[in-house]
KEGUSE-725457 format. One record per atom (N, C-alpha, C): x, y, z; residue in three letters. Coordinates in steps of 0.2 Angstrom, whole numbers, padded with zeros to 4 digits, always signed. Layout:
BEGIN
XYZAla ...
This chain:
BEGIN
-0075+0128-0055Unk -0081+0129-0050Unk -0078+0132-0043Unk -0082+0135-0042Unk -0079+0140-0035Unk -0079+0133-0029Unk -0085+0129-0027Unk -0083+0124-0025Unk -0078+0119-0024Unk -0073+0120-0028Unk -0068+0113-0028Unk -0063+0121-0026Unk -0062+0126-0024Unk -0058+0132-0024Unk -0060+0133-0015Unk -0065+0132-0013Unk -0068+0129-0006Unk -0064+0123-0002Unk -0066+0117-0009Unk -0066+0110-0005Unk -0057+0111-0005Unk -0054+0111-0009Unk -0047+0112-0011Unk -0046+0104-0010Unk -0037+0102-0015Unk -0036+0096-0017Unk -0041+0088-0014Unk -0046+0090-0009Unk -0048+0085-0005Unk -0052+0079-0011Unk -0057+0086-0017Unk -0061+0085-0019Unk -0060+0080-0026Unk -0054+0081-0027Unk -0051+0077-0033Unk -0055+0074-0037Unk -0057+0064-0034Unk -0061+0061-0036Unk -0067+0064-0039Unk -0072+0071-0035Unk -0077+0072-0036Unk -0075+0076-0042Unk -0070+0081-0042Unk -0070+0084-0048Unk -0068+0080-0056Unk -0062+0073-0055Unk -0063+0071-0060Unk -0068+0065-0063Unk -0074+0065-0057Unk -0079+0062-0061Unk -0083+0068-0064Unk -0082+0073-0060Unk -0088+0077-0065Unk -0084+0080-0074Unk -0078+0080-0072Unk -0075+0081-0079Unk -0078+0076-0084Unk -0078+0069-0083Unk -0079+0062-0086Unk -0086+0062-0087Unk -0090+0064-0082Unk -0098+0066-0085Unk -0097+0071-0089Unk -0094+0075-0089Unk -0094+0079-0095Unk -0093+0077-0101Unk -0085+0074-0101Unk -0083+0072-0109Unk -0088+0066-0108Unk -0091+0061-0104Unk -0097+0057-0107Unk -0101+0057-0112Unk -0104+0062-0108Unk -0111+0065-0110Unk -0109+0069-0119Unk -0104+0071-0121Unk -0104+0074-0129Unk -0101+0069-0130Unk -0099+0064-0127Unk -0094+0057-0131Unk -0102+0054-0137Unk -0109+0053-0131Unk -0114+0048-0133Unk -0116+0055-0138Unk -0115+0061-0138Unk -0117+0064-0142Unk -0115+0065-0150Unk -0108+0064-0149Unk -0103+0066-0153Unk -0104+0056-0158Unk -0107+0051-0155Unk -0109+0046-0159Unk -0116+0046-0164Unk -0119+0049-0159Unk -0124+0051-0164Unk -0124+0056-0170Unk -0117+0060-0168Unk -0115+0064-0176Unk -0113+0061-0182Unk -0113+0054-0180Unk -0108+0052-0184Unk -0112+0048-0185Unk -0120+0048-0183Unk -0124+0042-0187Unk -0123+0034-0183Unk -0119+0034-0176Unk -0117+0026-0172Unk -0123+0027-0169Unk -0128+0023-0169Unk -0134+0022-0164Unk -0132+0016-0159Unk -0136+0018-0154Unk -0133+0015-0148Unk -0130+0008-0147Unk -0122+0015-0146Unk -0118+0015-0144Unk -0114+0015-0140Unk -0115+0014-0132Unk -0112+0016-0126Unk -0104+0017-0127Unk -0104+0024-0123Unk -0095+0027-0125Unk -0093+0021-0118Unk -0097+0018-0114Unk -0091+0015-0111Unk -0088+0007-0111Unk -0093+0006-0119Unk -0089+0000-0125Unk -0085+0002-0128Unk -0082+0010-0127Unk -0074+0009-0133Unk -0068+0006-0132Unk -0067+0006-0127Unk -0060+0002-0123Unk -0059-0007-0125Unk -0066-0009-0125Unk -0066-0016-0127Unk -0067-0018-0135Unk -0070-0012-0138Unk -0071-0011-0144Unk -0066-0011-0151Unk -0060-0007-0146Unk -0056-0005-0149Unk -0049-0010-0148Unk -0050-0014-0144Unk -0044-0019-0143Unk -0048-0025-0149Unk -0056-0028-0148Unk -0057-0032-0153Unk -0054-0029-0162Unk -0055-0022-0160Unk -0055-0020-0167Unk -0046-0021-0171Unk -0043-0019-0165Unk -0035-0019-0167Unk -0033-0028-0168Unk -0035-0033-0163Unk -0036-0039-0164Unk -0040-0044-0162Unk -0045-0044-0165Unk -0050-0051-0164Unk -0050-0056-0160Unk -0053-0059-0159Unk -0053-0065-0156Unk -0049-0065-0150Unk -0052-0064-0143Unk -0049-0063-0138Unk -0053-0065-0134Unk -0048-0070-0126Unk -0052-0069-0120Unk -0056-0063-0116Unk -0061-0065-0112Unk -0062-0060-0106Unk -0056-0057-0103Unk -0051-0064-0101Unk -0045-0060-0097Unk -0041-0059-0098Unk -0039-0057-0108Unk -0034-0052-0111Unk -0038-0047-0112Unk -0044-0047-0115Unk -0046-0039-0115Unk -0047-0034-0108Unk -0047-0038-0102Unk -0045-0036-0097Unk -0040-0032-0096Unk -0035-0036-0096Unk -0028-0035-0092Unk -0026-0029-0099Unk -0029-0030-0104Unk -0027-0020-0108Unk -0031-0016-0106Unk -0036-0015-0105Unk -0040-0009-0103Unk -0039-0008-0096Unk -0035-0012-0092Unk -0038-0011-0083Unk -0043-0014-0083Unk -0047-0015-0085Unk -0053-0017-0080Unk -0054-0024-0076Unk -0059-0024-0074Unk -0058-0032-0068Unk -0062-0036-0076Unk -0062-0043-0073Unk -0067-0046-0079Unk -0072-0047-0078Unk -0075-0047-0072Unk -0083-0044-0072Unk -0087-0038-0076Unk -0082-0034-0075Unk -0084-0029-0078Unk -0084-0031-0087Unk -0078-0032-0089Unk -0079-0034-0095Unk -0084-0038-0099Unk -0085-0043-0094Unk -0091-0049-0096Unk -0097-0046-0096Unk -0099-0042-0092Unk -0105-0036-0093Unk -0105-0032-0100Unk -0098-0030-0099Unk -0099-0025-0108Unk -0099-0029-0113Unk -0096-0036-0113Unk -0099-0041-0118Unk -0105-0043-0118Unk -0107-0044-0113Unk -0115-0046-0114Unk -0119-0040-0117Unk -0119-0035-0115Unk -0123-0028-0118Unk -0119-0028-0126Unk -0114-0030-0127Unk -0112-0028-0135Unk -0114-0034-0139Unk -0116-0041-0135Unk -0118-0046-0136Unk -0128-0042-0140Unk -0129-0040-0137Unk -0136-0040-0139Unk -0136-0033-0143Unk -0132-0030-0144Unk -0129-0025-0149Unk -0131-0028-0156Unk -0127-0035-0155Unk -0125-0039-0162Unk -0116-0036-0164Unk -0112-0032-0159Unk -0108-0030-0161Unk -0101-0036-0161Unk -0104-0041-0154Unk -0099-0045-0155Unk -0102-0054-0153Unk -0097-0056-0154Unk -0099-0064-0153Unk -0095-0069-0149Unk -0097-0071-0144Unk -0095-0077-0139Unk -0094-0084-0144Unk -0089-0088-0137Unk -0089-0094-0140Unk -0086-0098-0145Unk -0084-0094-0151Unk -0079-0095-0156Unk -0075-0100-0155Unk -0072-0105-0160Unk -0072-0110-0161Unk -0063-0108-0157Unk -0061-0114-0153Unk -0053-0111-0149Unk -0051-0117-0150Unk -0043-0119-0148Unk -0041-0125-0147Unk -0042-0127-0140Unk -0041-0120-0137Unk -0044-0124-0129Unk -0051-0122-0127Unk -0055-0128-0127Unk -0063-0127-0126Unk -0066-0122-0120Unk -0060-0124-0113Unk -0060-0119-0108Unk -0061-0113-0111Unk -0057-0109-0114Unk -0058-0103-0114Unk -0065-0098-0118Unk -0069-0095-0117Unk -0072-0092-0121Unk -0067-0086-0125Unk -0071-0086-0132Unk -0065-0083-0135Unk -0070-0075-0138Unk -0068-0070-0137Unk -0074-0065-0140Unk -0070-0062-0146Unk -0076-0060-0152Unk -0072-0057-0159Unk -0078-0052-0163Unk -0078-0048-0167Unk -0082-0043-0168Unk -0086-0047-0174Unk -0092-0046-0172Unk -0095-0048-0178Unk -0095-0043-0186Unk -0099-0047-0191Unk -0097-0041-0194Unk -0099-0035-0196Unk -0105-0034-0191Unk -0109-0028-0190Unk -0106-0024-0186Unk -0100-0027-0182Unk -0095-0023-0177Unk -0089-0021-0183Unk -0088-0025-0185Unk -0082-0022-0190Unk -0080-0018-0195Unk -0089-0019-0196Unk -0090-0014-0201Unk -0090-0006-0198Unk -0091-0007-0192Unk -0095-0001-0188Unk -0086+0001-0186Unk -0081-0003-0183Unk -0076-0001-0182Unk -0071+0003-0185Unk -0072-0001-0192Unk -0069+0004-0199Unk -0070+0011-0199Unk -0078+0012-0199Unk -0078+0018-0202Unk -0079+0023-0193Unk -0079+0021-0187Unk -0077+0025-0182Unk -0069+0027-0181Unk -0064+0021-0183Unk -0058+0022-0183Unk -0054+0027-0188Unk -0056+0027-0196Unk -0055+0032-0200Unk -0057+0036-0201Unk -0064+0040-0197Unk -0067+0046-0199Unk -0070+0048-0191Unk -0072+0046-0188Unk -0074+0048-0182Unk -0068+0047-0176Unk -0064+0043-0177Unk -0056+0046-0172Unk -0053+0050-0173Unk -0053+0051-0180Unk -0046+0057-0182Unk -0049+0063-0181Unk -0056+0063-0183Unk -0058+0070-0182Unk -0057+0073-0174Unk -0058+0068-0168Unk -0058+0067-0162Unk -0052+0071-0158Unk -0047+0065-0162Unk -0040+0068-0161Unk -0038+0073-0162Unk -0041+0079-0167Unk -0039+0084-0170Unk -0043+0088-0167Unk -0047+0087-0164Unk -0051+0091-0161Unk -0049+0090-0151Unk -0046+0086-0150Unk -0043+0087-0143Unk -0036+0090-0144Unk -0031+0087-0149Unk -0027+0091-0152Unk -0026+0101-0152Unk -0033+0102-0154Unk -0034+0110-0152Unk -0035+0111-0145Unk -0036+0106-0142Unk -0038+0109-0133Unk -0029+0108-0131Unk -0027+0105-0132Unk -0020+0105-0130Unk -0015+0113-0131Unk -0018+0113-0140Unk -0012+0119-0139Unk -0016+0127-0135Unk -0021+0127-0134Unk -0025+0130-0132Unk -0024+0130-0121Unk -0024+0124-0123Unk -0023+0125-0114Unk -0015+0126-0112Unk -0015+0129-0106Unk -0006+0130-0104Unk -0006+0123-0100Unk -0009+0117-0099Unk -0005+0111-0096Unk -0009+0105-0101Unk -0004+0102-0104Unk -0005+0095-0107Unk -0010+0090-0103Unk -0016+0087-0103Unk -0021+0086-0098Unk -0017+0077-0102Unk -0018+0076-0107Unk -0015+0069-0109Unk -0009+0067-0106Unk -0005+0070-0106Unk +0002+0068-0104Unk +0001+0068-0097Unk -0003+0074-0095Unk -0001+0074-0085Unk -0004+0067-0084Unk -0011+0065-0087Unk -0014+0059-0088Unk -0010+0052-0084Unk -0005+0053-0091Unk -0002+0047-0092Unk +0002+0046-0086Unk +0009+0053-0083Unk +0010+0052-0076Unk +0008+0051-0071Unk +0001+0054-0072Unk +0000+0054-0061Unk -0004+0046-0062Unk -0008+0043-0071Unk -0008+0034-0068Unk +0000+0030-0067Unk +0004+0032-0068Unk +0010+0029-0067Unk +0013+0031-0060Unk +0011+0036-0058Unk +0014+0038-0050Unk +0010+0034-0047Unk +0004+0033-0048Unk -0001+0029-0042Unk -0002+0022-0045Unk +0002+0019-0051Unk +0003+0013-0051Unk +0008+0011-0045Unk +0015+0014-0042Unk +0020+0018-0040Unk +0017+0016-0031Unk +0014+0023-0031Unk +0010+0021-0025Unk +0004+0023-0025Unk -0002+0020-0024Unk -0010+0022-0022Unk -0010+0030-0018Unk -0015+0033-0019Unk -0017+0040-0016Unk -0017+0038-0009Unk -0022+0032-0009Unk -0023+0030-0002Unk -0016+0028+0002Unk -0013+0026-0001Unk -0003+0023+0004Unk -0003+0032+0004Unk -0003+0038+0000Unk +0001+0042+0002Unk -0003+0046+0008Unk -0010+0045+0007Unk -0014+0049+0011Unk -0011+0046+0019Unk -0009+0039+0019Unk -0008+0037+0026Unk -0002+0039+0027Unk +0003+0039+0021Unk +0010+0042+0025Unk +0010+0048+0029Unk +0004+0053+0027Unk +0005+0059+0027Unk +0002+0060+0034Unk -0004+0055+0036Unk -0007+0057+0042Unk -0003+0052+0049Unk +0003+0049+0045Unk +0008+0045+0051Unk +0012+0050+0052Unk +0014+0051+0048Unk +0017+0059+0048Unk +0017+0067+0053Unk +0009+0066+0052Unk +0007+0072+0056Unk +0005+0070+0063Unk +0002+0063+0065Unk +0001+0061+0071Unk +0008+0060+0075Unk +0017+0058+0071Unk +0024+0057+0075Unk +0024+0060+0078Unk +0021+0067+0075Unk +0023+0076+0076Unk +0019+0075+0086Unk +0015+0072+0088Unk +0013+0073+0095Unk +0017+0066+0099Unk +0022+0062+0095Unk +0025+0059+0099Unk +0032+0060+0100Unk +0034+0056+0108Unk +0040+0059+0111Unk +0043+0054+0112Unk +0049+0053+0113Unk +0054+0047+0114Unk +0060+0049+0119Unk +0056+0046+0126Unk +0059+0047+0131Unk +0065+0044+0134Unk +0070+0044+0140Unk +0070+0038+0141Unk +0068+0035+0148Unk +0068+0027+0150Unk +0063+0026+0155Unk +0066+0030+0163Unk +0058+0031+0167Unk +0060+0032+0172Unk +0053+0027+0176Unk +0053+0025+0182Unk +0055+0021+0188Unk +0046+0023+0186Unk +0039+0030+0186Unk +0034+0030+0187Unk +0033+0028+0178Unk +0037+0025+0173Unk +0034+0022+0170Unk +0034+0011+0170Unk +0035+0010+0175Unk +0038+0003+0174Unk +0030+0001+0175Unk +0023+0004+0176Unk +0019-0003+0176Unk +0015-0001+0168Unk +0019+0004+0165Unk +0015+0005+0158Unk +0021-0001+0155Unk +0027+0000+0155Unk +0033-0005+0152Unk +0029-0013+0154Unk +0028-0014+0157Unk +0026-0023+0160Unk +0017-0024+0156Unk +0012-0018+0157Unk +0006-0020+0153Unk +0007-0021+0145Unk +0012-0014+0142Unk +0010-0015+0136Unk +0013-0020+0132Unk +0019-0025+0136Unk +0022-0031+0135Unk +0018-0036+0135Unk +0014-0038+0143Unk +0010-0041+0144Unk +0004-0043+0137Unk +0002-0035+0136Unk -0005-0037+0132Unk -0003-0042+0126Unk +0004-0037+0122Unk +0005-0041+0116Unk +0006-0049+0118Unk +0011-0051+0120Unk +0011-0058+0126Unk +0007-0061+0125Unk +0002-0060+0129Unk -0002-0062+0130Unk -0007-0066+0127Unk -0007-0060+0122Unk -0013-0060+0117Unk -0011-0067+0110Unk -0006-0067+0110Unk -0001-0072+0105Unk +0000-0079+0110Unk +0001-0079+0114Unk +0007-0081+0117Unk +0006-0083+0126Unk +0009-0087+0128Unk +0011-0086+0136Unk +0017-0083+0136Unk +0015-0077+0145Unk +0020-0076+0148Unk +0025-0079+0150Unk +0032-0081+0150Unk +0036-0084+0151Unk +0042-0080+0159Unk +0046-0085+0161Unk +0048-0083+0166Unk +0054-0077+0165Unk +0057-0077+0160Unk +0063-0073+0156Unk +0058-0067+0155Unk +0052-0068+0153Unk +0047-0062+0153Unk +0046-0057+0161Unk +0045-0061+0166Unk +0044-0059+0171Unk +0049-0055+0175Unk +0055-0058+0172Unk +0060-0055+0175Unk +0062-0050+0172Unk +0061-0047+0167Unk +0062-0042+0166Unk +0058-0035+0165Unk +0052-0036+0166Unk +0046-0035+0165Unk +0043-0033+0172Unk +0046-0036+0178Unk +0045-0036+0185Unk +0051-0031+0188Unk +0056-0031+0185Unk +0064-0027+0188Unk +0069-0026+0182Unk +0064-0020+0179Unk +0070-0019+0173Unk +0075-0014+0174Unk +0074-0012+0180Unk +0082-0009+0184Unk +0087-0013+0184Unk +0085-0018+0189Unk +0089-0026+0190Unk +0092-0026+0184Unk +0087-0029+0179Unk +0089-0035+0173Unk +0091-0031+0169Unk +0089-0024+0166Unk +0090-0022+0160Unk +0096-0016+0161Unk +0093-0011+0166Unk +0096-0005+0167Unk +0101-0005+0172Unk +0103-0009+0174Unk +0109-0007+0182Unk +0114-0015+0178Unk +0114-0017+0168Unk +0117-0019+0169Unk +0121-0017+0161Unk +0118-0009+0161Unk +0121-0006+0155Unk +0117-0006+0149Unk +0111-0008+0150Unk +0105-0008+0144Unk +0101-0002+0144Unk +0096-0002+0141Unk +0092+0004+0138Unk +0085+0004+0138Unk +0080+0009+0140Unk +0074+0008+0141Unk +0072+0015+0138Unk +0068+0012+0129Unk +0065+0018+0130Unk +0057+0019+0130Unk +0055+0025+0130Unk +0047+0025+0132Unk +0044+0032+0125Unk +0039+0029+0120Unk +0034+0033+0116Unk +0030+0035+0120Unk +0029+0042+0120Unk +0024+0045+0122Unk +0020+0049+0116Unk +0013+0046+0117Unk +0010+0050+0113Unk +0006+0056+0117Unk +0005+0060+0115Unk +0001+0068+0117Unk +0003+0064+0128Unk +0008+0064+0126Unk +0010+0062+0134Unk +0008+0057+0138Unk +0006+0050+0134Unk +0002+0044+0136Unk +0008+0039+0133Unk +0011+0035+0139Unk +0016+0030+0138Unk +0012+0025+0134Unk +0013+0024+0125Unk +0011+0020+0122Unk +0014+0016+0119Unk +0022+0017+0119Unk +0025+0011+0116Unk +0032+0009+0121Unk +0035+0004+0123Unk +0042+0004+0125Unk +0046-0001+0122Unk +0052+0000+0121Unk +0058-0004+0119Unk +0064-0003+0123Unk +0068-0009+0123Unk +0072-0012+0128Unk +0080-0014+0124Unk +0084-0012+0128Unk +0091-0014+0121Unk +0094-0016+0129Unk +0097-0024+0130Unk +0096-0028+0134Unk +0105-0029+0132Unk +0110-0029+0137Unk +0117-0029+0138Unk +0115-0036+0136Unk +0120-0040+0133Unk +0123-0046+0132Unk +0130-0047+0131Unk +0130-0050+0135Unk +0138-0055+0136Unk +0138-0061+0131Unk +0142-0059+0127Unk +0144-0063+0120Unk +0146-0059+0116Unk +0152-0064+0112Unk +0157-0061+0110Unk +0153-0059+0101Unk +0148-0060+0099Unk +0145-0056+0093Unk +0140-0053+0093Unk +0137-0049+0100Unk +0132-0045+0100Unk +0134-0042+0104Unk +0132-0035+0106Unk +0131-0031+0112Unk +0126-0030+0116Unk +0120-0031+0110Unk +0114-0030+0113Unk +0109-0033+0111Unk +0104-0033+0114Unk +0097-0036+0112Unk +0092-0032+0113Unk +0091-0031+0105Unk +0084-0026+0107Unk +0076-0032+0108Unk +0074-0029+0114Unk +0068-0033+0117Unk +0064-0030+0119Unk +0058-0033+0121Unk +0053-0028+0125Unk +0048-0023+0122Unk +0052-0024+0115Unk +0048-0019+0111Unk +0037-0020+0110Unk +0035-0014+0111Unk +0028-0015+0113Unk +0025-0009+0112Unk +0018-0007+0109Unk +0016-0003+0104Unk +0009-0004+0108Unk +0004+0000+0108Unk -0002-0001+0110Unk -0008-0001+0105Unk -0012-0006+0104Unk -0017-0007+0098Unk -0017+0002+0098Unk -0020+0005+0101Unk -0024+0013+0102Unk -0019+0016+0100Unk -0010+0014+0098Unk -0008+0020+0095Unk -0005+0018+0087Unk -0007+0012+0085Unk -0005+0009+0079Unk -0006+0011+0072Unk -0001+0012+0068Unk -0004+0019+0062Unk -0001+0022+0065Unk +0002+0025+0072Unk +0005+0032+0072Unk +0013+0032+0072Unk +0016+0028+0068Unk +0024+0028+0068Unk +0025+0025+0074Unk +0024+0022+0079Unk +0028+0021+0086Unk +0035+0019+0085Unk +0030+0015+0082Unk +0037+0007+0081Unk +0042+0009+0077Unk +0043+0012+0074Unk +0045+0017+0067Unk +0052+0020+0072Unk +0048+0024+0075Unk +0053+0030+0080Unk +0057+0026+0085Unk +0054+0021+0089Unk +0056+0018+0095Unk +0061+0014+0093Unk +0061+0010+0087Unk +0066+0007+0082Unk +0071+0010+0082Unk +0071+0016+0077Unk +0077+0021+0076Unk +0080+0027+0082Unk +0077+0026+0090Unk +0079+0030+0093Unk +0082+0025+0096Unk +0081+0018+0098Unk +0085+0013+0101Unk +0092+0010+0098Unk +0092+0013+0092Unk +0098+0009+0089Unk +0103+0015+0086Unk +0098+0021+0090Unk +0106+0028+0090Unk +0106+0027+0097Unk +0103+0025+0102Unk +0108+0025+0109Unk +0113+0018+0108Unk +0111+0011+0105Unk +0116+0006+0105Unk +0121+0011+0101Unk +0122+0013+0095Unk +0127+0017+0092Unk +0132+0022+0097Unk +0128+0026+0101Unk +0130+0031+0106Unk +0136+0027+0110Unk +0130+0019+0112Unk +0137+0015+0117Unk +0143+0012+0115Unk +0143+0011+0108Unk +0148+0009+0103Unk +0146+0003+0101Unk +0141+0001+0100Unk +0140-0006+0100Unk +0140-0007+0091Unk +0141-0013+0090Unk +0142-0013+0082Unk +0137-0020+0079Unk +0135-0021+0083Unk +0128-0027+0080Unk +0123-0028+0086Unk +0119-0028+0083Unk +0112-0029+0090Unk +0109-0036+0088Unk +0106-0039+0092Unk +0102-0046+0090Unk +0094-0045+0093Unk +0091-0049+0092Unk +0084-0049+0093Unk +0081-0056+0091Unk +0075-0058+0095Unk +0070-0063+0095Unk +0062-0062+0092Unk +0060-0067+0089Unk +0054-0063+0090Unk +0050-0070+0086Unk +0042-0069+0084Unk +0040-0076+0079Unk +0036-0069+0075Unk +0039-0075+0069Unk +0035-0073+0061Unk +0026-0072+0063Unk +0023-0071+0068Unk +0015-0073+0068Unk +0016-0063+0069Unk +0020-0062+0072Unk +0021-0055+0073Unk +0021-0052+0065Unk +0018-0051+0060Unk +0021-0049+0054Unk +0022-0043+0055Unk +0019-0038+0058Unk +0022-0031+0057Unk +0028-0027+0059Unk +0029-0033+0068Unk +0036-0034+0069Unk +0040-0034+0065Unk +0039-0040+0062Unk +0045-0042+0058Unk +0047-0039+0054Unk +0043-0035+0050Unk +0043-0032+0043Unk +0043-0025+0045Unk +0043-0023+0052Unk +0048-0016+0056Unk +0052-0018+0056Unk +0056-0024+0058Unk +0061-0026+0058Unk +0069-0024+0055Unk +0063-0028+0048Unk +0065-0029+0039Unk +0068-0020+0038Unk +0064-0018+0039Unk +0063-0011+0038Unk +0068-0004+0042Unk +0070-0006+0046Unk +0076-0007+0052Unk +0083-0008+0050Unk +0081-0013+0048Unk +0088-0015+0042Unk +0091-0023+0046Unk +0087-0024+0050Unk +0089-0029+0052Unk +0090-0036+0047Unk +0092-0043+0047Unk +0095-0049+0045Unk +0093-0055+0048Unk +0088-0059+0045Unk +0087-0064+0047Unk +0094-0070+0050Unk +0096-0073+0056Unk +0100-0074+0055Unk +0097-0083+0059Unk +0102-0090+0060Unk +0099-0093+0067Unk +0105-0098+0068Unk +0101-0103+0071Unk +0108-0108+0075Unk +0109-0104+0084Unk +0108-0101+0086Unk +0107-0099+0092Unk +0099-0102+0098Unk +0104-0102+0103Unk +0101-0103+0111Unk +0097-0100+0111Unk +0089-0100+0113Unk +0084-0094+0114Unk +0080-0097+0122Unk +0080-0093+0127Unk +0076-0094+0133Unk +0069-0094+0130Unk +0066-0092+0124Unk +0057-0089+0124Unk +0057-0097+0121Unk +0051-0100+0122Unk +0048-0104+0118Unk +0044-0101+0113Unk +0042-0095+0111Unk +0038-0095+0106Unk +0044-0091+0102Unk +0049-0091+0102Unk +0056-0088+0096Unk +0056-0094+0092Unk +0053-0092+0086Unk +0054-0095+0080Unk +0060-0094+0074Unk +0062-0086+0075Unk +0065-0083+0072Unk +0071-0075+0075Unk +0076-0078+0072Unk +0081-0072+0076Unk +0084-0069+0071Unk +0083-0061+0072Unk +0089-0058+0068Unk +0093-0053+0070Unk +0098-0051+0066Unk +0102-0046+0067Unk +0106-0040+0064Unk +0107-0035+0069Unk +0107-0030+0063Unk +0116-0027+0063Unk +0121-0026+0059Unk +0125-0023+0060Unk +0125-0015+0058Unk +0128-0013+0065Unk +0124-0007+0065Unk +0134+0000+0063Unk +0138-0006+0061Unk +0146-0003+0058Unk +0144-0001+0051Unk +0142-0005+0048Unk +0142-0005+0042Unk +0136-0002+0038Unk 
């Protein structure tokens, strides 16, 4: 349809429902060729597992067809009034409802499986050699890539992607210190009290961070200071530095900050020579953490922490 050559890949969904109304719509027709009175095509899935083995739960015949068990329990009930199948069968465990074909289903499975499938198969058989792309088999892969990962996860990699493309990674200057202090503050805050180890650094981060060999850098998005992180000099004989400060703005969340700000701070540690970084933070943070994770960072503890809300410390070895 010149349509979907208009909408182009966006349309996907809508193009393969309307394929499926198609093969639908001749599936109920192609029943009635065959003399199956009604019989909804979109009982064959459940049809076809009682027929291969009888007597089954709701949530085995589930868990082979995909479907949820709601759904299931509907197409039972509708095969129930059929007469095609039967509930309640006698189990060792009374909990479970056990479903199985009756014999007017059995009968009816037989003679669809030896003369009404083969003819089916032989007749999609010639759409194959006829078509130049195997629709079965691409089938088979693109459900195996989106068991892999969902269309939805790629559509968001791709639009994180294209929004990085309008951020910038600066480093700090002196007209950014009251965006570095707010967008600390809000997360802080929002979790948390501000602390005095906070203040200090947040108040004069020339002083405490920068005039003593540390780092300050600043994300801009379309030229709006939205995220900053802090790689903080340490005296101690197994870290060189501590990345802190790090701080993202709800308003730019979804657009990679933290991703970038991460991996641009631990190439200037690299730059200074440093060979292991440490960091602070609590697990209530999960996305933190799990940038962290992502980072390459290592859950480590047994260490001194000035923050009262430090539940958790790790660290990254940035030699190896």
């Amino acid at each position: 349809m010149d349509l979907f050559n208009r909408t182009g890949k966006m349309a996907l969904g809508s193009r393969l429902r309307l394929l499926t109304a198609k093969v639908t719509d001749d599936a109920s027709k192609i029943y009635e060729l065959y003399n199956v009175e009604n019989f909804s095509p979109k009982w064959f899935p459940v049809f076809f597992v009682l027929h291969e083995e009888s007597n089954q739960t709701i949530t085995e015949i589930a868990e082979q067809i995909g479907h949820s068990q709601p759904s299931v329990t509907k197409i039972i009930k509708e095969m129930l009034k059929a007469g095609l199948v039967e509930d309640n069968l006698k189990s060792s465990d009374k909990r479970r409802n056990i479903v199985g074909l009756t014999a007017k289903g059995k009968q009816l499975a037989e003679r669809m499986v030896t003369v009404q499938c083969a003819d089916i198969d032989l007749a999609i058989d010639g759409i194959i050699e006829e078509a130049t792309h195997n629709l079965w088999e691409a089938l088979a892969e693109w459900e195996h890539l989106f068991e892999q990962k969902s269309l939805l996860s790629r559509v968001k990699e791709q639009k994180k992607a294209r929004e990085s493309k309008n951020v910038k990674i600066v480093d700090y200057e002196p007209k950014y210190q009251s965006a570095f202090k707010a967008l600390n503050e809000e997360w802080i805050s929002t979790y948390f009290v501000m602390e005095d180890a906070d203040y200090k650094a947040l108040d004069n981060p020339e002083e405490y961070i920068l005039n003593k060999g540390g780092k300050i850098l600043v994300a801009l998005y379309n030229d709006e200071p939205l995220g900053v992180c802090a790689l903080i000099k340490m005296d101690d004989p197994d870290y060189d530095f501590e990345l802190a400060k790090m701080a993202v703005s709800p308003r730019a969340q979804g657009k990679n900050l933290g991703w970038l700000l991460g991996q641009a701070i631990i190439s200037k540690a690299k730059e200074a020579g440093a060979s292991k970084i440490y960091l602070e933070s609590n697990t209530i943070l999960k996305p933190a953490i799990n940038l962290y994770y992502k980072l390459g960072f290592k859950k480590v503890s047994g260490r001194l922490t000035p923050y009262q809300r430090c539940n958790i410390q790790m660290e990254l070895d940035i030699k190896n």
